[in-house]
N, C-alpha and C positions, 0 to 999 in steps of 0.2 A: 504494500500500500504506500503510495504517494505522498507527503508532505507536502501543501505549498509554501510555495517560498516566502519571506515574513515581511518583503517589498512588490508583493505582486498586486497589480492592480486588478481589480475589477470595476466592470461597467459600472457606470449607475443604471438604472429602471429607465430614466428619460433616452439614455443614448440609444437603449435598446430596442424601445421602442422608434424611435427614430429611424433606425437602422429596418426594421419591420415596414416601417410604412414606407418607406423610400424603395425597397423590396416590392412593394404590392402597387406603388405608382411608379414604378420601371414595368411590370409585366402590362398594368392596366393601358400604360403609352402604346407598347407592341400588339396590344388587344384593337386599340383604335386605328391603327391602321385597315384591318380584316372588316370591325362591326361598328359600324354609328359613331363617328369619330366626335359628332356635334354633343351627342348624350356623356363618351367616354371619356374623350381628353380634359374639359375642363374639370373634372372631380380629378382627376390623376394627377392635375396641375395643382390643384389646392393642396392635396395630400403630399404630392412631393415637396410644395412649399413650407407645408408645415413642417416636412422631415428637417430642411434646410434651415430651419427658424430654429428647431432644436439645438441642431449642429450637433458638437460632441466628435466622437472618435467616428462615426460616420458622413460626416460633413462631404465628402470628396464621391460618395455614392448619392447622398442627397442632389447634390448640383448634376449628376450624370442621368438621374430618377430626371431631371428639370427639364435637360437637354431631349434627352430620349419622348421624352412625355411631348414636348411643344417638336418634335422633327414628325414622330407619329402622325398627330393633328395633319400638323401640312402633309405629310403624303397621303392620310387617307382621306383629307378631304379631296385632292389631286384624284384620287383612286374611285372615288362615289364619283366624283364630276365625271369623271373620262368613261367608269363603265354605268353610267346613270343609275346608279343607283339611291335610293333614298341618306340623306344627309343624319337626320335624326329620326 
């Protein structure tokens, strides 16, 4: 069995959740490409936002959660326009 070490750090609760939602608005971004980009990206955008308001030790996925979330958006909306499909 393992000791840990008596300078090791752990998370706090906020970073982890942080880290969680910035997770679920990276998948949600790549989702709005496929389905309803108008209904999906802006919830993805809020929640990545929020991950990024957190910050913490995941800070650098938050901002990647932002990027991905708002590139989704614009190509599925490019993607509804071009094969007409419904927006929301």
């Amino acid at each position: 069995m393992s000791v840990p070490e008596a300078g090791a750090r752990r998370d706090r609760p906020g970073e982890v959740v942080a880290g969680f939602l910035a997770s679920a608005a990276l998948f949600a971004g790549l989702i709005a490409v496929v389905y309803k980009p108008v209904r999906v990206a802006p919830a993805a955008l809020v929640v990545a936002l929020i991950a990024a308001g957190i910050g913490g030790r995941h800070q650098r996925l938050a901002a990647l959660a932002t990027a991905v979330v708002t590139i989704g958006w614009i190509a599925g909306m490019i993607v509804c326009v071009a094969t007409e499909r419904p927006l929301f």
